[in-house]
mmCIF entry with sequence, helices, sheets and N, C-alpha, C, O atoms, coordinates in Angstrom:
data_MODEL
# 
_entry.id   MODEL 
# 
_entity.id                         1 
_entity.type                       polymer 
_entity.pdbx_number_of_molecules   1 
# 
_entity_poly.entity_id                      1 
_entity_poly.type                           'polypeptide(L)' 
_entity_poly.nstd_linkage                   no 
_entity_poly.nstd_monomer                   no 
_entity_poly.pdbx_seq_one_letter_code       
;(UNK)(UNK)(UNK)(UNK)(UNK)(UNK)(UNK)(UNK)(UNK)(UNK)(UNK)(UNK)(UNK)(UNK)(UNK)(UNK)
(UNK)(UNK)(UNK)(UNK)(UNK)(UNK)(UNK)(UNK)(UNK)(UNK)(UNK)(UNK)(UNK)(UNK)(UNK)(UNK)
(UNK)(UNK)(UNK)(UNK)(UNK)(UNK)(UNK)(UNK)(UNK)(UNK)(UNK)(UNK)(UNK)(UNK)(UNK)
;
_entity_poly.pdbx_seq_one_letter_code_can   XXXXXXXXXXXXXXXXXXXXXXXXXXXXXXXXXXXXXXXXXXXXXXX 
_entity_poly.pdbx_strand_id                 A 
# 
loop_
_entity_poly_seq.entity_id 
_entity_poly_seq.num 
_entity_poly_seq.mon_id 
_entity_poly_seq.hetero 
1 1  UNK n 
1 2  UNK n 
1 3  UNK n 
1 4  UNK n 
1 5  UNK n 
1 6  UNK n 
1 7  UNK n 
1 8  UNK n 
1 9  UNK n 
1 10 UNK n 
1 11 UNK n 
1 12 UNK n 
1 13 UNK n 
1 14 UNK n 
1 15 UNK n 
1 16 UNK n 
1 17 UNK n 
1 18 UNK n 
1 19 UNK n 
1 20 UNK n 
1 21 UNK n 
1 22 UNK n 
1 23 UNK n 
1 24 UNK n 
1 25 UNK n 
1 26 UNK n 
1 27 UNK n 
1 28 UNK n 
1 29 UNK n 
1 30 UNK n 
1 31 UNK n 
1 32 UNK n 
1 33 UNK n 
1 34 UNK n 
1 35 UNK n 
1 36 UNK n 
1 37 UNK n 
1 38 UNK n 
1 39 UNK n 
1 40 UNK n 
1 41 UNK n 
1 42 UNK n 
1 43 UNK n 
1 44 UNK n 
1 45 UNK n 
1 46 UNK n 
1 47 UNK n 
# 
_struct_asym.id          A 
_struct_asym.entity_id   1 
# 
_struct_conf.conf_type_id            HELX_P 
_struct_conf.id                      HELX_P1 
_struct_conf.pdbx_PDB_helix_id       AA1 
_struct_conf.beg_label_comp_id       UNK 
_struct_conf.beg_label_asym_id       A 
_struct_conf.beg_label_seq_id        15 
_struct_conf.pdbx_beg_PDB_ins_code   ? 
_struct_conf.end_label_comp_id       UNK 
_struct_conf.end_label_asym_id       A 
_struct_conf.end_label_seq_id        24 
_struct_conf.pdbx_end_PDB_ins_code   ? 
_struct_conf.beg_auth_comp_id        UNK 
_struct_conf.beg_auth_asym_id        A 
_struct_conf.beg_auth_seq_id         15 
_struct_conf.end_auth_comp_id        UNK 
_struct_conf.end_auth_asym_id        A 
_struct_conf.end_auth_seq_id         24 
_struct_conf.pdbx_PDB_helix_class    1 
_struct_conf.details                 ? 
_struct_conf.pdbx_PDB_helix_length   10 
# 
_struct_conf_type.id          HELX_P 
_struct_conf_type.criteria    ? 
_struct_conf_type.reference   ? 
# 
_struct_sheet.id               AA1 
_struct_sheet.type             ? 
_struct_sheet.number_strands   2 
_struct_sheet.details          ? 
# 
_struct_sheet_order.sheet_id     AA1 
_struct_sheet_order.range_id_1   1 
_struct_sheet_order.range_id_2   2 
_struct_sheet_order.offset       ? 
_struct_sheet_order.sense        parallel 
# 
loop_
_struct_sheet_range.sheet_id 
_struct_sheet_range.id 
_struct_sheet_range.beg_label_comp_id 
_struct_sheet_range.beg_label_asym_id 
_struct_sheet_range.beg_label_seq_id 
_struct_sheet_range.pdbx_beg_PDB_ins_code 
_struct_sheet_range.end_label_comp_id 
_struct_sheet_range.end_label_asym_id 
_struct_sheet_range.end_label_seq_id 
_struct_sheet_range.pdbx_end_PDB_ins_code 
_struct_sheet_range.beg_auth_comp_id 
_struct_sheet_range.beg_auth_asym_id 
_struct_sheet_range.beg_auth_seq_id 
_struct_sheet_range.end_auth_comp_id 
_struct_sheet_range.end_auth_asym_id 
_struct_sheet_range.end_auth_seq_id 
AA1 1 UNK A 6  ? UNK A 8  ? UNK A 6  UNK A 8  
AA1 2 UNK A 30 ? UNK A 32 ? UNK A 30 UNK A 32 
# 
loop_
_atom_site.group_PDB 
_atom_site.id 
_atom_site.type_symbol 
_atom_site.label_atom_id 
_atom_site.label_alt_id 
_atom_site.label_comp_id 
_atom_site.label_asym_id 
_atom_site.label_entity_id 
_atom_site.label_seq_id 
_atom_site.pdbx_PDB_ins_code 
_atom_site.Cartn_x 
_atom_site.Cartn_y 
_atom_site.Cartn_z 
_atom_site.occupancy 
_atom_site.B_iso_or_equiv 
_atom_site.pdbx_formal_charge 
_atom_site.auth_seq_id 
_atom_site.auth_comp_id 
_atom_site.auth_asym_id 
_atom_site.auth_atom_id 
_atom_site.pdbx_PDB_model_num 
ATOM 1   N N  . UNK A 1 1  ? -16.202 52.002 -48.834 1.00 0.00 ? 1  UNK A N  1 
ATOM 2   C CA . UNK A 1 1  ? -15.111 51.472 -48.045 1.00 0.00 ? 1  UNK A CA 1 
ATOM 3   C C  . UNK A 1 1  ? -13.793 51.820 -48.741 1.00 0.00 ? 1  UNK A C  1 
ATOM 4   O O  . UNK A 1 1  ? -13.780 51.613 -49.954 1.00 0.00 ? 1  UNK A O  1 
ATOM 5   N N  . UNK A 1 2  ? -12.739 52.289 -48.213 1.00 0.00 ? 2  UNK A N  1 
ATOM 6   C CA . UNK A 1 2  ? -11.291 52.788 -48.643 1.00 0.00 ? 2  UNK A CA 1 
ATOM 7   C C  . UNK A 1 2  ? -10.589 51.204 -48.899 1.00 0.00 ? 2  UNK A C  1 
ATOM 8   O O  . UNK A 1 2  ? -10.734 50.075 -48.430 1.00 0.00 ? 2  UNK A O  1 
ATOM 9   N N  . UNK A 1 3  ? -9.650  51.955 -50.066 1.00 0.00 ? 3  UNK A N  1 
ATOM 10  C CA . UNK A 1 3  ? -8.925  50.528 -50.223 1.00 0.00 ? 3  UNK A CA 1 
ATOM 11  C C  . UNK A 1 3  ? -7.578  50.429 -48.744 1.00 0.00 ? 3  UNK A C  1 
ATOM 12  O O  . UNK A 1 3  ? -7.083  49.366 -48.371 1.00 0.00 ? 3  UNK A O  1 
ATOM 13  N N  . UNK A 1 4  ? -7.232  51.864 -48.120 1.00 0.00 ? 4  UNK A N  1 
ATOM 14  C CA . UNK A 1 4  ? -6.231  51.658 -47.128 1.00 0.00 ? 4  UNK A CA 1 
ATOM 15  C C  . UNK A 1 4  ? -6.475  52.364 -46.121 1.00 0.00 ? 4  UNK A C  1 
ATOM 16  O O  . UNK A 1 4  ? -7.211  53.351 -46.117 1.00 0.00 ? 4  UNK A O  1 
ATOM 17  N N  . UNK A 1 5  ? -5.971  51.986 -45.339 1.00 0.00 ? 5  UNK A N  1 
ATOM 18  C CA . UNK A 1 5  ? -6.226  53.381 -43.953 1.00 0.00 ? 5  UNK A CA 1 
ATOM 19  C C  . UNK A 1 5  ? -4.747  53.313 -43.449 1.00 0.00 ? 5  UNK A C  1 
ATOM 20  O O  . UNK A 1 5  ? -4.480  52.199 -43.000 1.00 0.00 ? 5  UNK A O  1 
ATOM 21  N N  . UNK A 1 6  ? -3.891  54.057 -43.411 1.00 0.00 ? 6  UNK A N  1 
ATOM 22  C CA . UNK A 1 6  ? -2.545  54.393 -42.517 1.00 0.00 ? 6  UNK A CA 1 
ATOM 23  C C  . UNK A 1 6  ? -2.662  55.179 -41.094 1.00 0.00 ? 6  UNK A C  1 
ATOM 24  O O  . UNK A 1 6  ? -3.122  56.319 -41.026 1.00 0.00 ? 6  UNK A O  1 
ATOM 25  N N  . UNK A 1 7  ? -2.279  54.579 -40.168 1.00 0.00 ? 7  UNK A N  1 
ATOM 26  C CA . UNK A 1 7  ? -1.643  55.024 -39.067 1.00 0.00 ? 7  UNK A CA 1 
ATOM 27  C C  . UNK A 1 7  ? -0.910  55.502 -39.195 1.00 0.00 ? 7  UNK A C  1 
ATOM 28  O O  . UNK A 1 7  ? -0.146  55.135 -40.088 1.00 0.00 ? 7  UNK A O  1 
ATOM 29  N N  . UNK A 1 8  ? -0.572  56.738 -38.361 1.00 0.00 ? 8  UNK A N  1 
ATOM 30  C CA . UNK A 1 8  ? 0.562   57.387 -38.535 1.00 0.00 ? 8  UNK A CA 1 
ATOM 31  C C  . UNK A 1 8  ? 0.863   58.204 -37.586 1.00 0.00 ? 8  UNK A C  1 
ATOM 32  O O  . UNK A 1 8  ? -0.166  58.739 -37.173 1.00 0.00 ? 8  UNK A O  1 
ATOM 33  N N  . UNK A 1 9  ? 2.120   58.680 -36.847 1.00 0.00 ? 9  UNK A N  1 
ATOM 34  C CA . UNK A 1 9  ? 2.182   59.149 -35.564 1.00 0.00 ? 9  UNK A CA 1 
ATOM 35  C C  . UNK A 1 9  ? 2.735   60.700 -36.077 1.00 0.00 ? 9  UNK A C  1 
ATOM 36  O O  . UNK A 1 9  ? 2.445   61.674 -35.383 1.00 0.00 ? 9  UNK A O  1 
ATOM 37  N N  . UNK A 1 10 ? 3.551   60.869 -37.336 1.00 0.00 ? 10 UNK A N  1 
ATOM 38  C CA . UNK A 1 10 ? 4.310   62.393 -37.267 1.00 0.00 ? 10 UNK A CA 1 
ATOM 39  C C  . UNK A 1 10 ? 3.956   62.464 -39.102 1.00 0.00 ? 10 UNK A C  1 
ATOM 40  O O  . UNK A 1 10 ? 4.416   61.826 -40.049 1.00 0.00 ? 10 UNK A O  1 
ATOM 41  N N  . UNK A 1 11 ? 2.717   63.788 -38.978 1.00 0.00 ? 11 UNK A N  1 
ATOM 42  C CA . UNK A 1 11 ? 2.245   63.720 -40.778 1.00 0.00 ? 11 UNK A CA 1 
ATOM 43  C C  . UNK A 1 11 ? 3.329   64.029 -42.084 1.00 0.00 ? 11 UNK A C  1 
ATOM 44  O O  . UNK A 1 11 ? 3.229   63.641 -43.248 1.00 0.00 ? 11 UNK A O  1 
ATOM 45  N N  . UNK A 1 12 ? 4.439   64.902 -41.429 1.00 0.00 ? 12 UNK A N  1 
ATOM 46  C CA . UNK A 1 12 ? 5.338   65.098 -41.995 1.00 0.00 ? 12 UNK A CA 1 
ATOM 47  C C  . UNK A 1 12 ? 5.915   63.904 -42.447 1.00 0.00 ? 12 UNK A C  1 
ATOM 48  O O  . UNK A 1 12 ? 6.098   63.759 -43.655 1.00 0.00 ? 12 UNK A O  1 
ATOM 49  N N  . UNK A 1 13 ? 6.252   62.961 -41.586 1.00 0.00 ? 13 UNK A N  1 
ATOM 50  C CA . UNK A 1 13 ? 7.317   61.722 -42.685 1.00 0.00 ? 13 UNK A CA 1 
ATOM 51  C C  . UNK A 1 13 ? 6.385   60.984 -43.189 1.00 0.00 ? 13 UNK A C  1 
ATOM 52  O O  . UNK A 1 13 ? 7.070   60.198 -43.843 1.00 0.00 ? 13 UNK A O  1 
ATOM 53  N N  . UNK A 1 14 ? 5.052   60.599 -43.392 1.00 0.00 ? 14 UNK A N  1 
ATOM 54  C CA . UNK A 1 14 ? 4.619   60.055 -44.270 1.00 0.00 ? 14 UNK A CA 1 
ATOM 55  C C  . UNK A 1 14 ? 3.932   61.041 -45.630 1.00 0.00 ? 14 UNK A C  1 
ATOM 56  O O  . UNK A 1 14 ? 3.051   60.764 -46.443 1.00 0.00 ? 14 UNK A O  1 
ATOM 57  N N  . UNK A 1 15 ? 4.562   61.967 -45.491 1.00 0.00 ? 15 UNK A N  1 
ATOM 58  C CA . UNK A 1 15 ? 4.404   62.592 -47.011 1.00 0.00 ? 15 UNK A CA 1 
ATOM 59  C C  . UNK A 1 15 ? 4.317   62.427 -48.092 1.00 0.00 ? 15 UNK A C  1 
ATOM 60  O O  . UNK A 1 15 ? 3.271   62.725 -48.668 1.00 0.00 ? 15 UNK A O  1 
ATOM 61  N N  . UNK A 1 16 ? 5.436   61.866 -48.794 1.00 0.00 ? 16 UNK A N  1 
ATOM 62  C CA . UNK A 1 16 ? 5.896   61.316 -49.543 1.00 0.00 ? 16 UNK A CA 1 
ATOM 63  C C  . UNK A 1 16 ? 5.221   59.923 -49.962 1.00 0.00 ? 16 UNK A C  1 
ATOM 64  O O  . UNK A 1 16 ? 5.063   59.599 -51.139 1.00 0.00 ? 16 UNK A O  1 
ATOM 65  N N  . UNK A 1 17 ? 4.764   58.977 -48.642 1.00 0.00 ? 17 UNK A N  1 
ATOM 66  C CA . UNK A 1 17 ? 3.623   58.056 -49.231 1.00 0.00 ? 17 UNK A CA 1 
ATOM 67  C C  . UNK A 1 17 ? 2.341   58.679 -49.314 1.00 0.00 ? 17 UNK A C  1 
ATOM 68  O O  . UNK A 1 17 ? 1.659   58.780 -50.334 1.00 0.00 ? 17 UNK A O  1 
ATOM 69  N N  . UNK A 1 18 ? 2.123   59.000 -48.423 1.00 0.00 ? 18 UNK A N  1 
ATOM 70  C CA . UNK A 1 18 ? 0.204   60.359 -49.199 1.00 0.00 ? 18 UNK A CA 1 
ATOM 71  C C  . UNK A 1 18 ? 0.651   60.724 -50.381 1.00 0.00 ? 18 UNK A C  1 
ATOM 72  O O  . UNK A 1 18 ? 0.034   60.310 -51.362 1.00 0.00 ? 18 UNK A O  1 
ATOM 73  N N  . UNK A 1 19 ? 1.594   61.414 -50.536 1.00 0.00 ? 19 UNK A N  1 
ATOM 74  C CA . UNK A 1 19 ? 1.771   61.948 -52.310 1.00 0.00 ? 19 UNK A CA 1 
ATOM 75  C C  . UNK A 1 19 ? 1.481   60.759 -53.046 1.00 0.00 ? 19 UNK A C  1 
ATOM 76  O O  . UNK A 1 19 ? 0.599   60.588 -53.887 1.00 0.00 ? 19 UNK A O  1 
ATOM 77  N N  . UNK A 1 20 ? 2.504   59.807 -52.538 1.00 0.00 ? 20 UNK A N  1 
ATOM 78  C CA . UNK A 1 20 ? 2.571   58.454 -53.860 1.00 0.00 ? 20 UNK A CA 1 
ATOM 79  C C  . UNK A 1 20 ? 0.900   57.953 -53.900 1.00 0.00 ? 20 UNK A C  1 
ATOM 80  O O  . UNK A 1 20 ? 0.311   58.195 -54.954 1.00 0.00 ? 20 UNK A O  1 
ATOM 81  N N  . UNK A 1 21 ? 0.405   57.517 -53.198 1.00 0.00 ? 21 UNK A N  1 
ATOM 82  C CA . UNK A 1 21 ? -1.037  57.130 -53.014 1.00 0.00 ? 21 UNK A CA 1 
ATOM 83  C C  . UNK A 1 21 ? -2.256  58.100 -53.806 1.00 0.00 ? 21 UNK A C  1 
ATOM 84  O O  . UNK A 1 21 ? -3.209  57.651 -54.443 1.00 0.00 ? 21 UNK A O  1 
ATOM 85  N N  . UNK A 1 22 ? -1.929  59.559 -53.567 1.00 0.00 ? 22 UNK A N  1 
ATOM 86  C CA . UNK A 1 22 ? -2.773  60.223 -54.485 1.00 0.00 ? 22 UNK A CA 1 
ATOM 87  C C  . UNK A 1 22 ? -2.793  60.029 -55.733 1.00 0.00 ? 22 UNK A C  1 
ATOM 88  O O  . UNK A 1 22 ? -3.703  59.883 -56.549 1.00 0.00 ? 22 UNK A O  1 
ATOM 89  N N  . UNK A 1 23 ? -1.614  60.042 -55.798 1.00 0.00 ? 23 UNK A N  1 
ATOM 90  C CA . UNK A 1 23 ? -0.594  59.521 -57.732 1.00 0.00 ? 23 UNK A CA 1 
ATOM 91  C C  . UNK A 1 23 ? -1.420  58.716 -58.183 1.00 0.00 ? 23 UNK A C  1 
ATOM 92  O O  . UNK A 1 23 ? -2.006  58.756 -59.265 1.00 0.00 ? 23 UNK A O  1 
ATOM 93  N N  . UNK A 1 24 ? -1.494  57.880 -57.271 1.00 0.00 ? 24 UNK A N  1 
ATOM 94  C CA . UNK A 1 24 ? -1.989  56.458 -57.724 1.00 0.00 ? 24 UNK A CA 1 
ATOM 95  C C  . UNK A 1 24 ? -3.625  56.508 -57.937 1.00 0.00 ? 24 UNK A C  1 
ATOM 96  O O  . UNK A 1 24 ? -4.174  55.931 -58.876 1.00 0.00 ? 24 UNK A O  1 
ATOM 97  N N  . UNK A 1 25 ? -4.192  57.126 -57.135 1.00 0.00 ? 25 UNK A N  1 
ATOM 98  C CA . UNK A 1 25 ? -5.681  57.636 -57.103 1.00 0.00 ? 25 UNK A CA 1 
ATOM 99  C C  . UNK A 1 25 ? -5.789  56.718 -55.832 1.00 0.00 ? 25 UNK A C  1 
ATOM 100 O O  . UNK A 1 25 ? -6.995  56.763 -55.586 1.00 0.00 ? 25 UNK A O  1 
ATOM 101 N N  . UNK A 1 26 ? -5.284  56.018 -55.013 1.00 0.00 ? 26 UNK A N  1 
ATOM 102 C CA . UNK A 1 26 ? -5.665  54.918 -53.819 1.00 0.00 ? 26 UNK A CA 1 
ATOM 103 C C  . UNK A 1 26 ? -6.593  55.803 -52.903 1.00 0.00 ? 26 UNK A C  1 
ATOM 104 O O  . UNK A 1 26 ? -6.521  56.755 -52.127 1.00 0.00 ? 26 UNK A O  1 
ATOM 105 N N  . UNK A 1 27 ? -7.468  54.970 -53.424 1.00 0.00 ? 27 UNK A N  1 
ATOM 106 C CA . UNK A 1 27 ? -8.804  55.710 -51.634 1.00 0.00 ? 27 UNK A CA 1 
ATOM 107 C C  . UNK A 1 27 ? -8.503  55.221 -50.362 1.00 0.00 ? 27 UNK A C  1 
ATOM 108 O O  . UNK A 1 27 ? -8.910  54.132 -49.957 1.00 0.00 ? 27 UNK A O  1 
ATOM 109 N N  . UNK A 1 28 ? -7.564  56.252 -49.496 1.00 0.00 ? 28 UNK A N  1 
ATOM 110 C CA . UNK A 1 28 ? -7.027  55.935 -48.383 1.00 0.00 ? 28 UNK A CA 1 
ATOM 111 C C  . UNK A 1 28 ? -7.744  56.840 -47.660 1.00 0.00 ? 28 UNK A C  1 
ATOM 112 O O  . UNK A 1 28 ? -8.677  57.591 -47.945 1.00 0.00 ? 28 UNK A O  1 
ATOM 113 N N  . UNK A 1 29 ? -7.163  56.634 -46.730 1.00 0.00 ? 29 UNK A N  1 
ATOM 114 C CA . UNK A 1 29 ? -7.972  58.068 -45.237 1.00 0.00 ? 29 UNK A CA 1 
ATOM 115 C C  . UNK A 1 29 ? -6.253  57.115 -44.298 1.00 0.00 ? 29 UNK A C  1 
ATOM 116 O O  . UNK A 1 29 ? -5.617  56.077 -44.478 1.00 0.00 ? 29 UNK A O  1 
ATOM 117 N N  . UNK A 1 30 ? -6.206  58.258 -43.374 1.00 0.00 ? 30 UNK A N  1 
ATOM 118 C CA . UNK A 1 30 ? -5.304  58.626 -42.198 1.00 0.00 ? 30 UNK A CA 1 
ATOM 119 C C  . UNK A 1 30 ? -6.027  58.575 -40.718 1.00 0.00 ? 30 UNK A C  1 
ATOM 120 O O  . UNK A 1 30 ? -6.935  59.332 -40.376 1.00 0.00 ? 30 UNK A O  1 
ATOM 121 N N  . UNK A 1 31 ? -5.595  57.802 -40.114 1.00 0.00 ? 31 UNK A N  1 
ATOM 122 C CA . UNK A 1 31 ? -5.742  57.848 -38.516 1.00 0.00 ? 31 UNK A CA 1 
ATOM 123 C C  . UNK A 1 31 ? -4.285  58.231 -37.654 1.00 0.00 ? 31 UNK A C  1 
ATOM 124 O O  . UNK A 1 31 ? -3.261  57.549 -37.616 1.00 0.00 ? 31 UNK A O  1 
ATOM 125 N N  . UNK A 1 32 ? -4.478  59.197 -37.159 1.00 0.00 ? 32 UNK A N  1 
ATOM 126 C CA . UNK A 1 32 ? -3.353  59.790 -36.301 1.00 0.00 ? 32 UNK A CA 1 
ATOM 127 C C  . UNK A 1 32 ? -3.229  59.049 -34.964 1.00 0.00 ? 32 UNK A C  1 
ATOM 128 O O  . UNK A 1 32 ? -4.195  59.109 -34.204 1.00 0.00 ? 32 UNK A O  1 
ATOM 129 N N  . UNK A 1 33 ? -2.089  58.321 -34.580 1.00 0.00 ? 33 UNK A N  1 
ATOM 130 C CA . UNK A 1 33 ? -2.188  57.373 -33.511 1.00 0.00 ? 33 UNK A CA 1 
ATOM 131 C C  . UNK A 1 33 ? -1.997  58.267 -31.924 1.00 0.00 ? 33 UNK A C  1 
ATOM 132 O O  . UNK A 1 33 ? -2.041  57.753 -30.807 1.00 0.00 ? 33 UNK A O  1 
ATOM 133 N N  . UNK A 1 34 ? -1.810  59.520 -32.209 1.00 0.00 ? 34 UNK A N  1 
ATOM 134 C CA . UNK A 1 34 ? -1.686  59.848 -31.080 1.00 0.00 ? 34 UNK A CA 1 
ATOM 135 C C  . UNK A 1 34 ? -3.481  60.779 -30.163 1.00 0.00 ? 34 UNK A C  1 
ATOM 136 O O  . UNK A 1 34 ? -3.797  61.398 -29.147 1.00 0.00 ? 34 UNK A O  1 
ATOM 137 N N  . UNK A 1 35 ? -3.811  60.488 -30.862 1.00 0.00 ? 35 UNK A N  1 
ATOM 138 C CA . UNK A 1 35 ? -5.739  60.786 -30.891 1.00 0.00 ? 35 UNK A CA 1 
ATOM 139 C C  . UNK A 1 35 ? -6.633  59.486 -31.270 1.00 0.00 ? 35 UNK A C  1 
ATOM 140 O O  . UNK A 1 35 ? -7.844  59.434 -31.055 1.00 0.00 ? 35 UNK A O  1 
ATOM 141 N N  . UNK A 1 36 ? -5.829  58.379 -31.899 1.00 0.00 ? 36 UNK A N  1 
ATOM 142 C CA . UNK A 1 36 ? -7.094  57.261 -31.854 1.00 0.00 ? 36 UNK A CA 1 
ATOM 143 C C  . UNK A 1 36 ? -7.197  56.398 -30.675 1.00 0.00 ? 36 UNK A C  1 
ATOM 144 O O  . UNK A 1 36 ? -6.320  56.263 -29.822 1.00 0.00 ? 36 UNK A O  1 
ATOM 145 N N  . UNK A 1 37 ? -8.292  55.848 -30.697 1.00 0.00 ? 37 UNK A N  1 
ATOM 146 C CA . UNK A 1 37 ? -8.877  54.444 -29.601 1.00 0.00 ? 37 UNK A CA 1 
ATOM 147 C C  . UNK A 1 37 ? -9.425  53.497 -30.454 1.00 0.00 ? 37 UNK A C  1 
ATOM 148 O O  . UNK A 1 37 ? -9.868  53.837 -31.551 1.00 0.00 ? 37 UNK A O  1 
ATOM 149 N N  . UNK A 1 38 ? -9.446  52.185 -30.019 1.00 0.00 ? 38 UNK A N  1 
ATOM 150 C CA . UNK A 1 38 ? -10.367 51.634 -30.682 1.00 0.00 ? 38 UNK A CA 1 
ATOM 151 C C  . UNK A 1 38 ? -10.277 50.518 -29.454 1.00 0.00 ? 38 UNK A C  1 
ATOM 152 O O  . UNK A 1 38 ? -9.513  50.274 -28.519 1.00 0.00 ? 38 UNK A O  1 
ATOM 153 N N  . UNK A 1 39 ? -11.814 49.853 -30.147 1.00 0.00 ? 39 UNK A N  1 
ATOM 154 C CA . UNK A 1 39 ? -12.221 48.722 -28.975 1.00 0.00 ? 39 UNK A CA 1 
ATOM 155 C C  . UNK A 1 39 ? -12.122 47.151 -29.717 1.00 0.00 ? 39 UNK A C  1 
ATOM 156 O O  . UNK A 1 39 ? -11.751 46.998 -30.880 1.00 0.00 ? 39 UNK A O  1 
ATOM 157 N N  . UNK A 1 40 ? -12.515 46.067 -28.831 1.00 0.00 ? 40 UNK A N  1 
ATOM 158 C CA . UNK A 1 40 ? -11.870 44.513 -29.443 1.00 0.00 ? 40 UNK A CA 1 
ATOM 159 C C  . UNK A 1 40 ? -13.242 44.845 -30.483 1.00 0.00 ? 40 UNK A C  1 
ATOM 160 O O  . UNK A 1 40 ? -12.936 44.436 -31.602 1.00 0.00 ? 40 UNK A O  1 
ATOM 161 N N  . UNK A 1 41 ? -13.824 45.095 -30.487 1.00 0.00 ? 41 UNK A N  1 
ATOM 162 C CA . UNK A 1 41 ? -15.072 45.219 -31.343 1.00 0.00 ? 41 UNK A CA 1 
ATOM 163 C C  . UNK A 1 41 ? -15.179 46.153 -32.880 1.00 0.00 ? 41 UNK A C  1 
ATOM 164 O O  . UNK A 1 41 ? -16.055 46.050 -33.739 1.00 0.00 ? 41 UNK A O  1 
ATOM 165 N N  . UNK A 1 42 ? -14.359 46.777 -32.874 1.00 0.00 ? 42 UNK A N  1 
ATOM 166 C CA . UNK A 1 42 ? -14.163 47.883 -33.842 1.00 0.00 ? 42 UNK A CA 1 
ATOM 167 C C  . UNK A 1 42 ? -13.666 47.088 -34.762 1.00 0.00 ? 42 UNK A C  1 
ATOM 168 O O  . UNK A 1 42 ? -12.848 46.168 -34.739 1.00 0.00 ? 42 UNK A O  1 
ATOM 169 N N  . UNK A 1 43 ? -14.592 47.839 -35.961 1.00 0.00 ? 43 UNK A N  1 
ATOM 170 C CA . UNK A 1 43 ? -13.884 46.624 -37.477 1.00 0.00 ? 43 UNK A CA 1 
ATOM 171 C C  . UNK A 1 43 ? -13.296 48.104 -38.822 1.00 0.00 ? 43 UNK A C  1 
ATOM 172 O O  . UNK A 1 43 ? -13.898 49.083 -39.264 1.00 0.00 ? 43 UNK A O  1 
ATOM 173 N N  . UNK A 1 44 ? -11.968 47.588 -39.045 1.00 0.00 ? 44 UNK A N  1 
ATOM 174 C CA . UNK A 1 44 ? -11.706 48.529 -39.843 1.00 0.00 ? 44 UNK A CA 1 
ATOM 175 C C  . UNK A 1 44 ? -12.363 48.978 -40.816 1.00 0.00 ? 44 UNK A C  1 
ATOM 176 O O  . UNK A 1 44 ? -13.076 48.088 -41.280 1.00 0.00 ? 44 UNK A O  1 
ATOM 177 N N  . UNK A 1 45 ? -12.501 50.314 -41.555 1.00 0.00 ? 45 UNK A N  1 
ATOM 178 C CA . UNK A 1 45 ? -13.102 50.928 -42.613 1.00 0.00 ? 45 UNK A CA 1 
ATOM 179 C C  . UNK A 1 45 ? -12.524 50.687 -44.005 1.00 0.00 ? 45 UNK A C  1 
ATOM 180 O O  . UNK A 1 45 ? -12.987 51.188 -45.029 1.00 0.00 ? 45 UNK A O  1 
ATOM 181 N N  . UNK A 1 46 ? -11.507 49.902 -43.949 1.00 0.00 ? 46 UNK A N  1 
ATOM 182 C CA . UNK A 1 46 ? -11.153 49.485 -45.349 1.00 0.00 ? 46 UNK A CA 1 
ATOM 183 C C  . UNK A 1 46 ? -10.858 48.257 -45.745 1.00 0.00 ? 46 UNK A C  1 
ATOM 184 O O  . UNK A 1 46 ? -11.329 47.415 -44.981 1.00 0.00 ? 46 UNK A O  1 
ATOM 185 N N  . UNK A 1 47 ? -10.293 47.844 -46.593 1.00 0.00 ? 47 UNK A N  1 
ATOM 186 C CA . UNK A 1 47 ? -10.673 46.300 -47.441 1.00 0.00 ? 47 UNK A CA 1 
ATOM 187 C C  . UNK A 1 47 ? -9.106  45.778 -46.813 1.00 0.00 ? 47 UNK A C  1 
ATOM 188 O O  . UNK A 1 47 ? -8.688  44.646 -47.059 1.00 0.00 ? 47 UNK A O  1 
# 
């Protein structure tokens, strides 16, 4: 399980936090909001 998951609509301006997060070693993953769905049932993948 990832410690974060970010939404994010344009990959370019969150750059700079993906960089900082790698820095850090944070086990994140990215969901692009303009391609996700989710249902009342769906349980996030991270803590």
């Amino acid at each position: 399980m990832r410690d974060l998951i970010i939404l994010f609509e344009h990959p370019e301006w969150h750059e700079p936090l993906f960089a900082a997060l790698k820095k850090r070693n944070v086990d994140f993953s990215t969901i692009d909001l303009k391609v996700a769905t989710y249902g009342e049932d769906d349980l996030p993948e991270a803590r």
